[in-house]
MMTF fields as JSON, N, C-alpha, C and O atoms, coordinates in Angstrom:
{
  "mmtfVersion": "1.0.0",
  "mmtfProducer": "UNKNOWN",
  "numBonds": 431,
  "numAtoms": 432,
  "numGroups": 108,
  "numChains": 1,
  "numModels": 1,
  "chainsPerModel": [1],
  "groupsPerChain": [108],
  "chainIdList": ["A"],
  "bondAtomList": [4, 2, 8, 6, 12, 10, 16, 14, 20, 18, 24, 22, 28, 26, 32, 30, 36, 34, 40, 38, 44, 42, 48, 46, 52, 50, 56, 54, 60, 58, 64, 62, 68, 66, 72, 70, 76, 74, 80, 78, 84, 82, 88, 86, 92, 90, 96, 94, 100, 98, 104, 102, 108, 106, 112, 110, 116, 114, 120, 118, 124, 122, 128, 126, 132, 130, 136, 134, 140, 138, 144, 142, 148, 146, 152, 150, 156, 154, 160, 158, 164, 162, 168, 166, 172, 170, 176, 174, 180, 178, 184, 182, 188, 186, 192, 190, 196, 194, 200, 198, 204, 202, 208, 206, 212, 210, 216, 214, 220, 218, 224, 222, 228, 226, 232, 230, 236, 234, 240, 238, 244, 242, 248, 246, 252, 250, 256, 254, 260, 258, 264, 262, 268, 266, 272, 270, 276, 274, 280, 278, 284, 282, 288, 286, 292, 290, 296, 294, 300, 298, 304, 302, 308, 306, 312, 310, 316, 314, 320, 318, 324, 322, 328, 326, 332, 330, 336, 334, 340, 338, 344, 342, 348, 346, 352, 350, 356, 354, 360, 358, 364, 362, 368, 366, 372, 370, 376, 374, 380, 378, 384, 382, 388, 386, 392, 390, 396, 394, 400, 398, 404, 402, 408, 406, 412, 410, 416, 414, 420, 418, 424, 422, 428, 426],
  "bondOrderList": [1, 1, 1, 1, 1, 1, 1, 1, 1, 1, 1, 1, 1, 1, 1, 1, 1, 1, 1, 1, 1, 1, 1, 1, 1, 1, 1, 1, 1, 1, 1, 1, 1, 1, 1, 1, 1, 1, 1, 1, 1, 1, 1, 1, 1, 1, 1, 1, 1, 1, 1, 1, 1, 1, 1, 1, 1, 1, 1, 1, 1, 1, 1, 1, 1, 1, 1, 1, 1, 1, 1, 1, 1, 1, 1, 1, 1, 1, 1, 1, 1, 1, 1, 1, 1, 1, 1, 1, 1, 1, 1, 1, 1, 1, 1, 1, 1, 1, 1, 1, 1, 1, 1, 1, 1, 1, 1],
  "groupList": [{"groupName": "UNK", "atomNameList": ["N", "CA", "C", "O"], "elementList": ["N", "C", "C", "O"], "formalChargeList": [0, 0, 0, 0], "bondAtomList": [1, 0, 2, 1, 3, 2], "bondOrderList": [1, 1, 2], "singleLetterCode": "X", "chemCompType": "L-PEPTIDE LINKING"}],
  "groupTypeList": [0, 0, 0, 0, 0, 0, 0, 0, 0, 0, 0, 0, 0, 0, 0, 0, 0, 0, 0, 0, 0, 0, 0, 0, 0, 0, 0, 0, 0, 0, 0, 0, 0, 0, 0, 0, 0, 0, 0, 0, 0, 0, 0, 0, 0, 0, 0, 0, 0, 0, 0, 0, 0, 0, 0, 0, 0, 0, 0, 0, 0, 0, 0, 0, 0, 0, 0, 0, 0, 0, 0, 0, 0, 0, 0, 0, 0, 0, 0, 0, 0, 0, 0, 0, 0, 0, 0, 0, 0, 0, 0, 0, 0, 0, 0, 0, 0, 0, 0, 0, 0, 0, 0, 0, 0, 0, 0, 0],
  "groupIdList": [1, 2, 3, 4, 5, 6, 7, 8, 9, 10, 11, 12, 13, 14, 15, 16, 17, 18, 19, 20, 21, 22, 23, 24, 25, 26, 27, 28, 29, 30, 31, 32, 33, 34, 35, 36, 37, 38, 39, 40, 41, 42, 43, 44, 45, 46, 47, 48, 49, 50, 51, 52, 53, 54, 55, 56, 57, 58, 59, 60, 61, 62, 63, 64, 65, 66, 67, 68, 69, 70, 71, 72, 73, 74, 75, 76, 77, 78, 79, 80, 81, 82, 83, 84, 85, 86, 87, 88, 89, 90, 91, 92, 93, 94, 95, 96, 97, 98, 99, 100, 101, 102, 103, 104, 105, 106, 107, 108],
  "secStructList": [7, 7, 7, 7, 7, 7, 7, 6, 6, 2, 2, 2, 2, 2, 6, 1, 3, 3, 3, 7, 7, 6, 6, 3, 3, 3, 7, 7, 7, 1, 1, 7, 3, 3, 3, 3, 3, 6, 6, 6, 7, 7, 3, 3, 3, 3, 7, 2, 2, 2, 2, 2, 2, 2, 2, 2, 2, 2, 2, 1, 1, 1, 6, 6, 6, 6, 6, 2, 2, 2, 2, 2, 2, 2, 6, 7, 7, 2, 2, 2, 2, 2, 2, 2, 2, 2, 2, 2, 2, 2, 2, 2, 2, 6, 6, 6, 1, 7, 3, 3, 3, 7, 6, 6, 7, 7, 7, 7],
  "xCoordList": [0.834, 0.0, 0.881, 1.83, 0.446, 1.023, 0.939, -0.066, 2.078, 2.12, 1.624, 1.476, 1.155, 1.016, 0.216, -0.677, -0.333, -1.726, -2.746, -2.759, -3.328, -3.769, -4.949, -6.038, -4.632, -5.508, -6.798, -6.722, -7.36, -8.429, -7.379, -7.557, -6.128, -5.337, -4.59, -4.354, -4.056, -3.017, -3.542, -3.162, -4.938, -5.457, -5.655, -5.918, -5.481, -6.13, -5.533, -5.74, -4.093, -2.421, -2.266, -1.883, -2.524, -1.751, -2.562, -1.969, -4.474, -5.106, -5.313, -6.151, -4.199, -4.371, -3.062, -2.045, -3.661, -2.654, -1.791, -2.466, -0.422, 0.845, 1.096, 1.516, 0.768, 1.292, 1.921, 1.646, 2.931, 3.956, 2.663, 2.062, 2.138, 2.075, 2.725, 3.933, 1.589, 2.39, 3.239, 3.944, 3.63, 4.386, 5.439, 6.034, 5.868, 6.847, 7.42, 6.828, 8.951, 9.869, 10.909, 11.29, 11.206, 12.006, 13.26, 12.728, 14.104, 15.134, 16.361, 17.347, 16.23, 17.568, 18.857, 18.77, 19.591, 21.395, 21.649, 20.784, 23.146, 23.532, 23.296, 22.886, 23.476, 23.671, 22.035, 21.524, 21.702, 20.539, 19.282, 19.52, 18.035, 17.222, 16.642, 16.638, 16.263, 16.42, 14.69, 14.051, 14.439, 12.84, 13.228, 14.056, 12.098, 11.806, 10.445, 9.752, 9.897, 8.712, 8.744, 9.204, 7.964, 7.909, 7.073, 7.318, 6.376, 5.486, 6.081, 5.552, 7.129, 7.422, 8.959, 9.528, 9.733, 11.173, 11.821, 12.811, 11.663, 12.266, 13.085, 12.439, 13.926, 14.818, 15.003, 15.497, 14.261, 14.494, 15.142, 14.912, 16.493, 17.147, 16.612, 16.626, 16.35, 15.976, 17.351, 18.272, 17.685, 18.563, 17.858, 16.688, 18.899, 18.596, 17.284, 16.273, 17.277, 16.282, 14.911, 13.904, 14.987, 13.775, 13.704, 12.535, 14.18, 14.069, 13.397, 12.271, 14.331, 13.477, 12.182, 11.398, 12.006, 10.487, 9.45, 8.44, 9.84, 8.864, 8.524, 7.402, 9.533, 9.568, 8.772, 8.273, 8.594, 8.033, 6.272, 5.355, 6.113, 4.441, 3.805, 2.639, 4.938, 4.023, 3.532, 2.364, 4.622, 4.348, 3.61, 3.289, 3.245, 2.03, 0.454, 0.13, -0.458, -1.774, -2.103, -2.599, -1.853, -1.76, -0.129, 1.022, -0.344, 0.668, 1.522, 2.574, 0.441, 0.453, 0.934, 1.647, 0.429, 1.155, 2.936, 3.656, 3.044, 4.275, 5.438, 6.653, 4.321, 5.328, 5.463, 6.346, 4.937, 4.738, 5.687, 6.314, 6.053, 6.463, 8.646, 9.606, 8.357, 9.302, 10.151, 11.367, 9.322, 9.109, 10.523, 11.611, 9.791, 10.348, 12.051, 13.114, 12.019, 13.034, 14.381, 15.398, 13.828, 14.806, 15.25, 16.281, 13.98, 14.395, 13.816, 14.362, 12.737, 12.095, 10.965, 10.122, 10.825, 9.596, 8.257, 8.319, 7.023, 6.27, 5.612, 5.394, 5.288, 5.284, 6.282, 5.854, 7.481, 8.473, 8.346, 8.537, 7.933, 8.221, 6.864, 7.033, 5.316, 4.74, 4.606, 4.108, 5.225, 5.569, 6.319, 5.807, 7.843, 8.343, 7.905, 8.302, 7.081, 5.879, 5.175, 5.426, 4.04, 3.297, 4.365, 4.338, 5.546, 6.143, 6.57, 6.286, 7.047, 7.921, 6.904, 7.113, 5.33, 4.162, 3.776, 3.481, 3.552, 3.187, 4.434, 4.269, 5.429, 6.464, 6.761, 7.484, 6.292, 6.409, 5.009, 5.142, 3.607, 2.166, 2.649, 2.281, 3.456, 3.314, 4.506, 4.464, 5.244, 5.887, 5.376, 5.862, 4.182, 3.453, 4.067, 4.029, 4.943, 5.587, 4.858, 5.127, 4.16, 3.388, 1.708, 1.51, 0.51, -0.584, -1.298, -1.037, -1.908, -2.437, -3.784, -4.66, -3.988, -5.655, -6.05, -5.554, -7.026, -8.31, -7.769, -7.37, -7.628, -7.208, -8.15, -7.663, -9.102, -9.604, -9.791, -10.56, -8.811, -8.105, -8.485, -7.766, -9.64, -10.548, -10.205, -9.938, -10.032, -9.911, -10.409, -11.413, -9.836, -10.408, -10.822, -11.389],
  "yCoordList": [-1.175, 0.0, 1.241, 1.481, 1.884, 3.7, 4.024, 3.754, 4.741, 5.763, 6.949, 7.525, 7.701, 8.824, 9.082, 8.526, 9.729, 10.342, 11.017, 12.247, 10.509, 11.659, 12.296, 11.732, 14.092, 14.648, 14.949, 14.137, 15.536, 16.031, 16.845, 16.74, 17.771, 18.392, 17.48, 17.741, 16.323, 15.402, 14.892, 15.028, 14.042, 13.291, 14.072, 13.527, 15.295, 15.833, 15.913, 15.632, 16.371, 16.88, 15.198, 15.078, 14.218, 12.846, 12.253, 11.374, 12.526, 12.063, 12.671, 12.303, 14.285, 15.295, 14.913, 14.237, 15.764, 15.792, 16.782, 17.577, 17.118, 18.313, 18.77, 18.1, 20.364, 20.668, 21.715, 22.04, 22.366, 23.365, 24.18, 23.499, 25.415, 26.428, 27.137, 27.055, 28.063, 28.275, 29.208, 29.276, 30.317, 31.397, 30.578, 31.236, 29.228, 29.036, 27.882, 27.028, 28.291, 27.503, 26.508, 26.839, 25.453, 25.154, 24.129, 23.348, 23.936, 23.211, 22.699, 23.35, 21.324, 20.398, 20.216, 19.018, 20.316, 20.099, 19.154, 18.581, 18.57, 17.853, 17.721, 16.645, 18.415, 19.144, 20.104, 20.125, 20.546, 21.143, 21.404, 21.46, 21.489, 22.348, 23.723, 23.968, 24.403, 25.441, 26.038, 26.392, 26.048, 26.941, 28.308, 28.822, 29.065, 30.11, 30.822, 30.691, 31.591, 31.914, 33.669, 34.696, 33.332, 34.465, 35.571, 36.763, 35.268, 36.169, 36.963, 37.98, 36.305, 36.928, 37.385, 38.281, 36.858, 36.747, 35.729, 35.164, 35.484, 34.821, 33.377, 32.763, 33.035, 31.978, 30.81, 31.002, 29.542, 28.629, 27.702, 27.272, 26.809, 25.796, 24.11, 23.948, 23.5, 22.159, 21.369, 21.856, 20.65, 19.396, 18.533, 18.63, 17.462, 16.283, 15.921, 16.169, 15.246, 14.545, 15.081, 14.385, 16.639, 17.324, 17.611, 17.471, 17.793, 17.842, 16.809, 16.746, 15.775, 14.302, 13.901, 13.096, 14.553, 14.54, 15.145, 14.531, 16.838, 17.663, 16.79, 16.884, 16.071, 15.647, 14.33, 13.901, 13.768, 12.628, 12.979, 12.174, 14.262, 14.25, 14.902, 14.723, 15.791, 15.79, 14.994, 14.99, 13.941, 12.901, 11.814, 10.926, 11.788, 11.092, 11.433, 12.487, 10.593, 10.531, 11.486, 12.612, 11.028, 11.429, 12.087, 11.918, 12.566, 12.421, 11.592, 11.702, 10.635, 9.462, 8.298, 7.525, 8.108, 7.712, 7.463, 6.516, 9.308, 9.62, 9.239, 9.307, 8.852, 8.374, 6.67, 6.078, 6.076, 4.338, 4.729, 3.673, 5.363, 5.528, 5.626, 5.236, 6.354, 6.863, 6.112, 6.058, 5.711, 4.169, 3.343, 3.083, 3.124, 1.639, 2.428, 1.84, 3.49, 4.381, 4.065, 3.376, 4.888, 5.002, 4.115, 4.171, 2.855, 1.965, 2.223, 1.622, 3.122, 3.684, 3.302, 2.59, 3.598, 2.939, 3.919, 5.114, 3.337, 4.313, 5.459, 6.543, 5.255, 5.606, 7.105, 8.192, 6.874, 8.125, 9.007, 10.196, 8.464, 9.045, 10.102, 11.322, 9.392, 10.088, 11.611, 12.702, 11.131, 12.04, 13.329, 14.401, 12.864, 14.057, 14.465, 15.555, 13.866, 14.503, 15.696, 16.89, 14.981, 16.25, 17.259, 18.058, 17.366, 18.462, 18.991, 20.172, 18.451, 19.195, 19.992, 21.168, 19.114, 19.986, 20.977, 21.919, 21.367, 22.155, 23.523, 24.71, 22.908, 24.524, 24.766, 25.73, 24.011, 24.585, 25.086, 26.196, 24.758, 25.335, 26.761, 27.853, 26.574, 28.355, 29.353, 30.505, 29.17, 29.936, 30.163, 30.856, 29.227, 29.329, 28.844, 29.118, 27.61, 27.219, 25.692, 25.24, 24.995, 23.543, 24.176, 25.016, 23.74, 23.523, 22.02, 20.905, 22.23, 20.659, 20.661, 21.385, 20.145, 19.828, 18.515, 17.395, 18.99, 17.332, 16.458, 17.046, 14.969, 14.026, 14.002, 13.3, 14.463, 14.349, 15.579, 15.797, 16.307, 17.693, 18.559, 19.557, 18.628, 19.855, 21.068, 20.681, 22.134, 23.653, 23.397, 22.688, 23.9, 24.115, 25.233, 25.416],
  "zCoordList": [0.0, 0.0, 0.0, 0.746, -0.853, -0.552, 0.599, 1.256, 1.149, 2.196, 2.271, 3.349, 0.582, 0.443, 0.918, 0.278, 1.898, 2.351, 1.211, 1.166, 0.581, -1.156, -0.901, -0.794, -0.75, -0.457, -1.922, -2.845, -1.982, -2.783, -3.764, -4.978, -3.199, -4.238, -4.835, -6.015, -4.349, -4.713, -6.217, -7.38, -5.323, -6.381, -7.872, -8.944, -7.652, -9.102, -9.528, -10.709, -9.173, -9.887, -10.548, -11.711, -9.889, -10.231, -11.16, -11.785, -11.689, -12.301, -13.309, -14.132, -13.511, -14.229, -15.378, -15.223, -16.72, -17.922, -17.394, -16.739, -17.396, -17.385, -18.544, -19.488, -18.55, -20.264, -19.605, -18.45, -20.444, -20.644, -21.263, -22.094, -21.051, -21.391, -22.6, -22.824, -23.615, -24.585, -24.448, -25.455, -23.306, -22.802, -22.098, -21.245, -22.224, -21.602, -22.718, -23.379, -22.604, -23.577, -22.6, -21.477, -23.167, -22.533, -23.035, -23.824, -22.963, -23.49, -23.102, -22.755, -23.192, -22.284, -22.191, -22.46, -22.094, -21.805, -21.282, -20.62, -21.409, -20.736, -18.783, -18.347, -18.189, -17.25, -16.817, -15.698, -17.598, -16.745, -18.444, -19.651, -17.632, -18.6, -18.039, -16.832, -18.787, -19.19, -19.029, -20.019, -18.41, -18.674, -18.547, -17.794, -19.868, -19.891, -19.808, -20.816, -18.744, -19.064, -19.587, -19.087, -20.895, -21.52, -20.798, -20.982, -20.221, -20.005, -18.353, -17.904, -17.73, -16.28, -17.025, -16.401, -18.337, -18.924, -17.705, -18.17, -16.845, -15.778, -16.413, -17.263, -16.186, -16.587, -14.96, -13.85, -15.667, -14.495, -14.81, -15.94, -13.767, -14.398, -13.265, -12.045, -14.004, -13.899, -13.445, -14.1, -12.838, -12.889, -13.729, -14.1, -14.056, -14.966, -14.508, -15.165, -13.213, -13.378, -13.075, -12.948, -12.952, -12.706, -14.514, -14.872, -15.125, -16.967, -17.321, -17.814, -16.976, -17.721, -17.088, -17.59, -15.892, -15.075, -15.97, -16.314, -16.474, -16.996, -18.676, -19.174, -19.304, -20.589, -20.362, -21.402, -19.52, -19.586, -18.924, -19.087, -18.22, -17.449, -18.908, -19.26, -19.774, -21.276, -21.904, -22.294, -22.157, -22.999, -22.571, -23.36, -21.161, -20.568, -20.719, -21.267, -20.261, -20.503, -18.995, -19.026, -18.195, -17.037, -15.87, -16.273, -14.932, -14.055, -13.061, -12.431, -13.267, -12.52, -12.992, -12.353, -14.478, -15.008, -15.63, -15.947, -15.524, -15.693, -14.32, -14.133, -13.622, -11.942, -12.445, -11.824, -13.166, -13.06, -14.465, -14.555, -15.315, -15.866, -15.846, -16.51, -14.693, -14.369, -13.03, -12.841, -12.417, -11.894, -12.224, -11.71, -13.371, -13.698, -14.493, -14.293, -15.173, -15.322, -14.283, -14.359, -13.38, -12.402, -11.511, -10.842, -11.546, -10.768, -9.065, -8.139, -8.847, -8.075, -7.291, -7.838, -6.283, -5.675, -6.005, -5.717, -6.637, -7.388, -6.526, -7.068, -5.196, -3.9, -3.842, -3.454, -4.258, -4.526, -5.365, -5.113, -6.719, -7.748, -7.517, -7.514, -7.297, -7.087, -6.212, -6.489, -5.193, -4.378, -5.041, -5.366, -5.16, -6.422, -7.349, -7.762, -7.917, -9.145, -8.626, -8.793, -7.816, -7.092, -7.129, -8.065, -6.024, -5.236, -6.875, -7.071, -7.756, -8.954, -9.649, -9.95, -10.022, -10.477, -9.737, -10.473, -8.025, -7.63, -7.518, -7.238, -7.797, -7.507, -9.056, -9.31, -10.104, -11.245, -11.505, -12.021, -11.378, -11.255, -10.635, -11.068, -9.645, -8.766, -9.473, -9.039, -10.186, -10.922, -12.685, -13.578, -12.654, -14.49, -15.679, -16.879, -14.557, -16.287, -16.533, -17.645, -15.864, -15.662, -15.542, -14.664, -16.457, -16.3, -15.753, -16.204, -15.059, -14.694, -15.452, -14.981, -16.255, -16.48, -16.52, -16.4, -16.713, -16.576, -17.581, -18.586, -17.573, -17.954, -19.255, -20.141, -19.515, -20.664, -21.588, -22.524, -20.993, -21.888, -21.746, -21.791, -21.531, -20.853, -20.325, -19.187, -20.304, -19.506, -18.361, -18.295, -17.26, -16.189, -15.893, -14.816]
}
């Protein structure tokens, strides 16, 4: 069983699609990626594995997915990954470079 306690906010971030915003650019390096949000000019740098986090909750159906995903990646307990998901979606949601929406694409 999960440890995660999953509140009403959890569950939505983890059952939710992650898109990059069209005011925000972003691009990978060896060493770090690179977000830009156009709309604040602000420049944010990612470590590796917070990059390959944001590249993989796009290319997922869900966020949650992108943890079972990422999972098996890293060699991770899914329990973790989730966890760092949430925390990486909510401090990128509060700076405007990560949207969470409804799993079936929808605007919120």
């Amino acid at each position: 069983m999960d440890v995660m306690a999953e509140s009403s906010a959890d569950a939505t971030v983890l059952s939710g699609k992650g898109r990059v915003p069209p005011h925000v650019v972003f691009r990978s390096f060896p060493h770090e990626t690179v977000v830009l949000n156009l709309d604040s000019g602000k420049y944010h740098g990612l470590n590796p594995t917070a990059g390959r986090m944001l590249e993989v909750i796009q290319a997922t159906e869900t966020v949650d997915l992108a943890a079972e995903r990422l999972a098996v990646e890293y060699k991770r307990p899914l329990g973790e990954l989730r966890r760092d998901l949430y925390d990486l979606c909510e401090q990128l949601q509060a700076r405007g470079l990560l949207e969470i929406l409804p799993s079936d694409g929808s605007a919120t």
